[in-house]
C-alpha positions in Angstrom: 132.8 117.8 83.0 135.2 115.5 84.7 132.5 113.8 86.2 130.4 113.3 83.0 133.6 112.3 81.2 134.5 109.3 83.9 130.7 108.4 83.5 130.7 108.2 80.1 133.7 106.6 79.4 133.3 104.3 82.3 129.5 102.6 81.6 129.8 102.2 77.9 133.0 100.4 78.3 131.1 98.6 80.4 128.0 98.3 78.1 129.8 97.1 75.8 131.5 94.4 77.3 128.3 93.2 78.8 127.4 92.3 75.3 130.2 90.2 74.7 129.5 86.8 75.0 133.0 86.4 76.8 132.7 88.8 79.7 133.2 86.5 82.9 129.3 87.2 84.4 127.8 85.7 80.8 130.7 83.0 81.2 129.7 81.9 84.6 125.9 82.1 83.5 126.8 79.6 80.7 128.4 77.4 82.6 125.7 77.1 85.1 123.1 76.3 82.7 121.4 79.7 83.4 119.0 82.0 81.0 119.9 85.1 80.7 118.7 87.7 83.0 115.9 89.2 81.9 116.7 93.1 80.1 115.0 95.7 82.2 115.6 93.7 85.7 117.6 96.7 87.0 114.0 98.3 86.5 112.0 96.0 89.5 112.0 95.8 93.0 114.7 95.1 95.1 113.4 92.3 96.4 112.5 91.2 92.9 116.5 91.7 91.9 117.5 90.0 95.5 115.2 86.4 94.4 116.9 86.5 90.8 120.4 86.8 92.7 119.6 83.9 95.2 117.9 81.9 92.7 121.2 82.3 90.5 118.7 83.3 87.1 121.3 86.2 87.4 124.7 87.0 88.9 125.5 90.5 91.1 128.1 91.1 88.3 125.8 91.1 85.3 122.7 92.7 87.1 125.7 95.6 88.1 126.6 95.7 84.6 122.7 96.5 83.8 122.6 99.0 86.1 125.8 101.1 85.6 124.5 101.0 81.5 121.3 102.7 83.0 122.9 105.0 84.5 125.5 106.1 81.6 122.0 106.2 79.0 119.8 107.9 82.2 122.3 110.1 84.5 123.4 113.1 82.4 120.1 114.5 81.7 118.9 113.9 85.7 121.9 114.4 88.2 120.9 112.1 90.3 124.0 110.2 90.8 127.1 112.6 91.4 130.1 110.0 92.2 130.8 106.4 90.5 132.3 103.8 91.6 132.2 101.6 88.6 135.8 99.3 89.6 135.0 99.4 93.5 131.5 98.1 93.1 132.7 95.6 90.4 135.2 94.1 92.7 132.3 93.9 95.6 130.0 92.0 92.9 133.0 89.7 91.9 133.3 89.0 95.7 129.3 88.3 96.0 129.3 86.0 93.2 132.6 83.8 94.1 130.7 83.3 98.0 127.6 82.3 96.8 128.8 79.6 94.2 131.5 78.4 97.1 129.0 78.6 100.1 125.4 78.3 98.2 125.0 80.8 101.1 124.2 84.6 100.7 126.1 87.3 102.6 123.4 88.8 104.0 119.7 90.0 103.3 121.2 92.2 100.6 123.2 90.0 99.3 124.8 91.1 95.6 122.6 94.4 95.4 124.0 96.8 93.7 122.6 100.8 95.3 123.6 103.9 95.8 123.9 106.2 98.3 123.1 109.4 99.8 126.1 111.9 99.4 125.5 113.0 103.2 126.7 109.4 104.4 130.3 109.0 104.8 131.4 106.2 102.9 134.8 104.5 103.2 137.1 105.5 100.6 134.6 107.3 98.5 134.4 110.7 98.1 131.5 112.6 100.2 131.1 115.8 100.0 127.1 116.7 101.1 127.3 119.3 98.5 130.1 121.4 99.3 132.7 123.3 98.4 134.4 123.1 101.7 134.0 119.0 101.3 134.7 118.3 97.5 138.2 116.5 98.6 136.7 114.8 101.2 137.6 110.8 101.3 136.4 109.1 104.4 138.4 106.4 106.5 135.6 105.0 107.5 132.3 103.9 106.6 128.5 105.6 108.6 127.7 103.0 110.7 124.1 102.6 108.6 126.7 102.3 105.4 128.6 99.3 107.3 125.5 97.4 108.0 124.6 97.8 104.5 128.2 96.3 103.2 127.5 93.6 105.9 124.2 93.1 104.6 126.3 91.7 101.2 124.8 95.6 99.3 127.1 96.7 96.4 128.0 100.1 96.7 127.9 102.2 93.6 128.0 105.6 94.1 126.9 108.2 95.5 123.8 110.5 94.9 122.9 114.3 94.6 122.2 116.6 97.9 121.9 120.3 98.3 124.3 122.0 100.3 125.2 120.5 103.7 120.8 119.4 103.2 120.0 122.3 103.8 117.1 122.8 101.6 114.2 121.8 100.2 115.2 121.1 96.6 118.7 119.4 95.1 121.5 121.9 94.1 124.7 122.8 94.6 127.9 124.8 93.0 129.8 121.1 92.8 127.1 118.8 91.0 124.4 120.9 90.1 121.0 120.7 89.7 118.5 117.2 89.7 115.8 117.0 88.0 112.1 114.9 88.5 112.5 112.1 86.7 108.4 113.3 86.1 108.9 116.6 84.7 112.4 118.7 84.4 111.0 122.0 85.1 109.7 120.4 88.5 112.0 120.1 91.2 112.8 117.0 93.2 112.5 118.1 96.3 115.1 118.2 99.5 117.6 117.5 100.8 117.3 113.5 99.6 116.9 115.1 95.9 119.1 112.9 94.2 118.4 109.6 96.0 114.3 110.0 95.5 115.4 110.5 92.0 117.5 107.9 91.6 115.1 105.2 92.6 112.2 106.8 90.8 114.7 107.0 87.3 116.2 103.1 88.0 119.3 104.0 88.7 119.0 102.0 91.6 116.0 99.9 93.4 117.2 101.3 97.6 118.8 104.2 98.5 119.1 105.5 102.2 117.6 109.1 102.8 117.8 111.1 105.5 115.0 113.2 107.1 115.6 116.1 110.2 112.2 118.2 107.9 111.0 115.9 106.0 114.5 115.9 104.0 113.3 112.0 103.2 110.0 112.2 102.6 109.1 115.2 100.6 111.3 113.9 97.6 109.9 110.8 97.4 106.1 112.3 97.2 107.5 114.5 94.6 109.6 112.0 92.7 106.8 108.8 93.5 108.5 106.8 95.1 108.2 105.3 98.2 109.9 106.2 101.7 109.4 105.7 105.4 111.1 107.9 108.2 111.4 105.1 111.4 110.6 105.6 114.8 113.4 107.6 116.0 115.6 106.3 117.8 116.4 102.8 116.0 118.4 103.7 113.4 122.3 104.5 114.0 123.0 108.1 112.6 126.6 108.8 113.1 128.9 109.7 109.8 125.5 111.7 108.8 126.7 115.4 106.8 125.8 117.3 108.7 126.9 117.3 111.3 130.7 117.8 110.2 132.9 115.0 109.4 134.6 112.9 112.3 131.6 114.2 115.1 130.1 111.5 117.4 126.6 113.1 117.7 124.0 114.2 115.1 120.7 115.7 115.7 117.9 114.5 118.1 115.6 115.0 115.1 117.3 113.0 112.8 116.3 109.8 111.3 117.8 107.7 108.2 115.5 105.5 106.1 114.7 103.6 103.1 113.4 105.0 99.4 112.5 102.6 97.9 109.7 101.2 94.7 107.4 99.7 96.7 106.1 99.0 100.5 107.7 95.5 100.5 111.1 97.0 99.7 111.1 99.2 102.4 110.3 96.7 105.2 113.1 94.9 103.6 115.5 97.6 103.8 114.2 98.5 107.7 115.2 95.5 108.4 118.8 96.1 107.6 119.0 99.7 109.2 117.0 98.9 112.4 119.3 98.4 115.0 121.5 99.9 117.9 124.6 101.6 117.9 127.8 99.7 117.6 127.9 100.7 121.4 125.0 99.4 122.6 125.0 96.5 120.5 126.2 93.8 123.2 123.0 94.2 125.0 120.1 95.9 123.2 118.3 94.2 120.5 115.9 96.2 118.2 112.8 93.5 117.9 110.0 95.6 115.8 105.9 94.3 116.6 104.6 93.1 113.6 101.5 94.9 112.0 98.6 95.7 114.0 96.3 94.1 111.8 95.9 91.2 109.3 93.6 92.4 107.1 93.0 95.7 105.6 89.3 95.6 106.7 90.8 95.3 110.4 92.3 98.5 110.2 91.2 101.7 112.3 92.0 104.7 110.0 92.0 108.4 110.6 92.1 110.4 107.7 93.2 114.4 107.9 92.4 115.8 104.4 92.8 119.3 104.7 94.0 122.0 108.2 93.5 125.6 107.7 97.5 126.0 109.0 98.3 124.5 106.0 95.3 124.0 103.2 96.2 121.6 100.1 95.3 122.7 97.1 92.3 120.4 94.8 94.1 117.7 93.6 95.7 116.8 97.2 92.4 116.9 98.9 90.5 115.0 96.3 93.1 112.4 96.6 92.3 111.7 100.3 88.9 111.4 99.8 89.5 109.2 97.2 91.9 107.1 99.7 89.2 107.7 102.5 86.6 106.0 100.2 88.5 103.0 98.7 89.5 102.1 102.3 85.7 102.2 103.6 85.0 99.8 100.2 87.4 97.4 102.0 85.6 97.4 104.8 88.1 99.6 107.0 87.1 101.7 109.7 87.4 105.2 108.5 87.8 108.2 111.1 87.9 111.4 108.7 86.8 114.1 111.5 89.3 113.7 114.8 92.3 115.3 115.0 94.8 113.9 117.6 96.9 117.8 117.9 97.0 121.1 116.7 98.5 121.6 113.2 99.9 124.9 114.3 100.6 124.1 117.5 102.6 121.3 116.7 104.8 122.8 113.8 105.5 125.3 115.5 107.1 123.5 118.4 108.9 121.5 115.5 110.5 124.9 114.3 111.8 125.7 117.7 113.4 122.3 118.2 114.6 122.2 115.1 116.6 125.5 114.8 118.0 124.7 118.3 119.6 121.1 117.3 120.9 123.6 114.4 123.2 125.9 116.4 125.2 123.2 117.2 128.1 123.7 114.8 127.9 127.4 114.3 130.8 129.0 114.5 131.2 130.9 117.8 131.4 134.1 116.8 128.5 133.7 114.6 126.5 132.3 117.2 127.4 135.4 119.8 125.9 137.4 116.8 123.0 136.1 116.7 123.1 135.4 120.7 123.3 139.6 120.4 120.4 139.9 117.7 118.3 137.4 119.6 118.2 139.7 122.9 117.1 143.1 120.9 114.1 141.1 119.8 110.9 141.4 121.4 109.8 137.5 123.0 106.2 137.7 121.8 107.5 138.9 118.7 107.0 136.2 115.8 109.7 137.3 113.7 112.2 136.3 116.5 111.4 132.7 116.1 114.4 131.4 114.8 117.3 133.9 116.6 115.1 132.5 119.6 114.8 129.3 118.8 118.6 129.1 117.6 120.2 130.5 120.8 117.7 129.5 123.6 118.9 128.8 127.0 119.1 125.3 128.3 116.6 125.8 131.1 114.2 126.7 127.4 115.3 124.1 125.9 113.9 121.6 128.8 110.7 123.2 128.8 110.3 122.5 125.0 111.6 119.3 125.3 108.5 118.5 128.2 106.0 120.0 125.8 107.6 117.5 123.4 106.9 114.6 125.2 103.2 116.2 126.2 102.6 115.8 122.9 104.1 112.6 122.6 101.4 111.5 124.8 98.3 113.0 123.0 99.7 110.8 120.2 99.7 107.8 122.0 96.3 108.6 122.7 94.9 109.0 120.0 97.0 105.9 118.5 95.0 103.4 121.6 91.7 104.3 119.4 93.5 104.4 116.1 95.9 102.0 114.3 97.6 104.9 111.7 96.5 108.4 110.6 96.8 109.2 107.0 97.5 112.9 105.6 98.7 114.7 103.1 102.6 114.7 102.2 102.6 118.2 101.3 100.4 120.6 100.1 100.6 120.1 96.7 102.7 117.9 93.7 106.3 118.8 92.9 106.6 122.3 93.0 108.9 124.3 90.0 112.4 124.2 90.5 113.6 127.4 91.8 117.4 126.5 91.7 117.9 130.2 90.5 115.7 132.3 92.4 117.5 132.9 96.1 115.6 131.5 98.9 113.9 134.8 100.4 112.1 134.9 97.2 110.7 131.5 96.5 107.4 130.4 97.4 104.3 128.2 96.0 101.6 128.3 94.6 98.4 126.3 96.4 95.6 126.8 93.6 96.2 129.7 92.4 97.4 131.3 95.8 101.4 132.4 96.8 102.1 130.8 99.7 105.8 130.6 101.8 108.0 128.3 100.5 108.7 126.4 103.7 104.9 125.0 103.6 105.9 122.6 101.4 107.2 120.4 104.8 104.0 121.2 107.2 102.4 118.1 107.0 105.4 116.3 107.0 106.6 117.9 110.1 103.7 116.4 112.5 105.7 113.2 112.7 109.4 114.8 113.2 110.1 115.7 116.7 107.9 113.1 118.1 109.6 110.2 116.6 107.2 108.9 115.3 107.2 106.4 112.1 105.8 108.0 108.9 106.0 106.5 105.4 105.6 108.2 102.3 103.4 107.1 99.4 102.4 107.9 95.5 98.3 107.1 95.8 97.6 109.3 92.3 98.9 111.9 89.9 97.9 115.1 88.2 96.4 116.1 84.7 99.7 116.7 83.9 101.3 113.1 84.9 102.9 114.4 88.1 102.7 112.1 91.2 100.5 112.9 94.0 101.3 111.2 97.4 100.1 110.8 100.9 101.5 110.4 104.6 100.9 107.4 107.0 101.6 108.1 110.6 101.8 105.0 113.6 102.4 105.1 116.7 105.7 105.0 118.1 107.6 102.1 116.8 104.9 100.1 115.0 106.9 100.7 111.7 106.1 97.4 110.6 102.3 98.5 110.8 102.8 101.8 108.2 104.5 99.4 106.1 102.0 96.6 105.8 99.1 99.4 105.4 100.9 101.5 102.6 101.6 97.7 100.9 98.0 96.8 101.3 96.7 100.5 100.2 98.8 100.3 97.4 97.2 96.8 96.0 94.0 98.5 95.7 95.0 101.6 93.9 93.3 101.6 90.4 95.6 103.5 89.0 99.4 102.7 90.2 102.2 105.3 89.9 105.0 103.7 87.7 108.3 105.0 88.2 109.2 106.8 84.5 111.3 104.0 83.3 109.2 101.3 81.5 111.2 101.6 78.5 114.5 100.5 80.6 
């Protein structure tokens, strides 16, 4: 209630001394001979908001004062955003606005945006818990790096938005915040762990966010919510100050990217360009210098298109979406590939379970990890239901082994990727599953036409790409009867970002029927 009280009383102070024709943003407007900004601009693109700003058709202070009134009228029935910074992000806006009319110069490529953030990236004097308990007083000193190159980038930090506990699952809850819902349908869920940001940029609460995805934490939210997202090559974007792992650590997982959500494919090449680069370490010598696309043209483009894997089957709607994909790209003259298969569905995710439950044990506590070092060795090798205690408390000598088979597969993807520009897939098996907030997690599952099937399915296809490090980009390509988006994945090879991001903007102009994020109404 504290939090909905500060909201409350917070934005509709500010909304309504927006209104006023004396605030200081409609004062400087006035005085520069400028219209005034137009309504529902808090509602486009960022890059959209970022031309108004540079163009000086709006200030950072006013466009912030849209925004923080959308999320008073919006928040409280969605949960997305879970701390506010209304002063702090006013005071950056101020600062935004008195450079650019001293200078004519903007900070940075991000100059006056106002965003939030995900509530797993520590953020300088702003409270971030990742969900819990053990966190809800926890005020960094200091920013992620990924959340300094965004303040040096000119963004203006709002607040932060909803995760589940310590990310660690596939839908947004936890005892602190609660529950968020899809902006699509309430009873739907919004996926996991980047819940609240998907659902922040799909509700306008903010036009970027920052997502973080170890099993498809980034991108399985943003199919379910329709937005867009891409997970990067690994490797190129700096993840320390990630939750988890716990505050003040140096390291985070070797499976662990951070990206951009964002409302379209421009906004997310926009936002990679902000977040690609090297560690504050390295940064004297490397430089991160992406390829541009592969192609020009859409009709240039060699596509492979997996619409269905008996590991994993997608139910009607799914696989009727990537034919439909599969046959408007063959209309624009692309080379369509719909029968290879560069690796083994199975195969594959289950080398990504093994990897991943071993970068896991990293923070358990020790004498829970010599209890399940104890379980691990009473179960049978060959036995499949010992593939996490395994997994979680394998020997280094395993781990090396696992690690080669890695990088074997690494190399049947660059294979397949010399005959093929990107591979398209489905995002998950089906749209956004119910919200199972209150069932515990032994006993959820989904249902794939008609069929129960485990819970963890959800993250299959989004898995291929995970422990490869290879770029994958999430995007709504249709809906349901019901309204709810339906999305699909584009894989490239190893650091050819730019090209999933130019394909997914091209793909996207040639949709007949674009996904809207829910908020045409402002």
């Amino acid at each position: 209630m504290i939090l909905r009280r500060t909201l409350i009383v917070a934005c509709t102070a500010v909304a309504a001394a927006a209104a006023m024709a004396g605030t200081p943003a409609a004062a400087r407007n006035r005085a520069a001979g400028a219209r005034p900004p137009r309504a529902d601009l808090h509602l486009a693109p960022a890059h959209e908001q970022l031309a108004a700003l540079r163009r000086r058709t709006v200030t950072s202070r006013a466009l912030l004062e849209q925004t923080l009134a959308h999320i008073d009228r919006t928040n409280p029935g969605l949960g997305a955003v879970v701390t506010l910074d209304a002063d702090g992000a006013r005071a950056a806006a101020d600062a935004a606005d008195r450079h650019l009319a001293a200078t004519g110069k903007p900070l940075g490529a991000l100059h006056g945006l106002p965003m939030t953030l995900k509530d797993a990236l520590e953020t300088k004097g702003l409270r971030t818990t990742c969900g819990s308990p053990d966190l809800s007083d926890h005020v960094p000193d200091r920013d992620a790096d990924t959340v300094a190159r965004l303040r040096a980038a000119g963004a203006v930090i709002v607040g932060k938005t909803n995760v589940p506990v310590m990310c660690q699952d596939l839908q947004t809850s936890n005892p602190l915040f609660g529950t968020t819902r899809n902006p699509h349908d309430a009873t739907k869920t919004a996926g996991g762990s980047s819940g609240g940001p998907a659902a922040a940029v799909a509700a306008g609460l903010t036009s970027l966010e920052v997502g973080s995805d170890l099993a498809g934490s980034l991108r399985l939210p943003a199919a379910y919510c329709g937005v867009y997202a891409l997970r990067p090559s690994g490797g190129i974007v700096p993840t320390r100050g990630h939750i988890p792992r716990p505050p003040g650590w140096l390291t985070s997982s070797d499976m662990l990217t951070l990206g951009p959500i964002a409302r379209d494919a421009e906004d997310l090449g926009l936002l990679l360009d902000v977040l690609a680069a090297p560690s504050p370490a390295d940064s004297a010598a490397w430089r991160i210098d992406l390829p541009a696309p592969r192609r020009g043209r859409l009709a240039q483009y060699r596509v492979g298109v997996w619409q269905d894997d008996p590991y994993c089957h997608v139910d009607t709607d799914t696989r009727e979406l990537l034919e439909r994909v599969a046959a408007l790209l063959r209309t624009a003259g692309a080379t369509v590939d719909d029968t290879t298969r560069p690796v083994d569905l199975a195969g594959s995710d289950r080398l990504f379970q093994r990897l991943m439950y071993a970068t896991a044990s990293a923070t358990a506590p020790d004498a829970g990890f010599a209890e399940d070092v104890a379980a691990a060795d009473k179960i049978p090798a060959d036995d499949p239901r010992g593939l996490f205690l395994h997994s979680r408390t394998m020997r280094h000598r395993d781990w090396l082994r696992a690690n080669e088979e890695r990088e074997e597969l690494r190399g049947r993807w660059a294979d397949y990727f010399a005959t093929h520009d990107v591979l398209i897939t489905p995002a998950a098996p089906t749209a956004a599953v119910d919200d199972q907030t209150d069932t515990p997690v032994p006993g959820r599952h989904i249902t794939v036409d008609g069929v129960k099937r485990p819970y963890f399915d959800q993250t299959a296809w989004l898995n291929l790409a995970g422990h490869v490090s290879l770029p994958a980009l999430v995007m709504p390509a249709g809906r349901t009867a019901a309204g709810l988006p339906l999305a699909v994945q584009i894989i490239g090879p190893y650091l050819a970002d730019r090209t999933v991001v130019d394909l997914a903007g091209q793909l996207a102009r040639r949709l007949p029927d674009p996904v809207r994020p829910p908020t045409a109404t402002g």
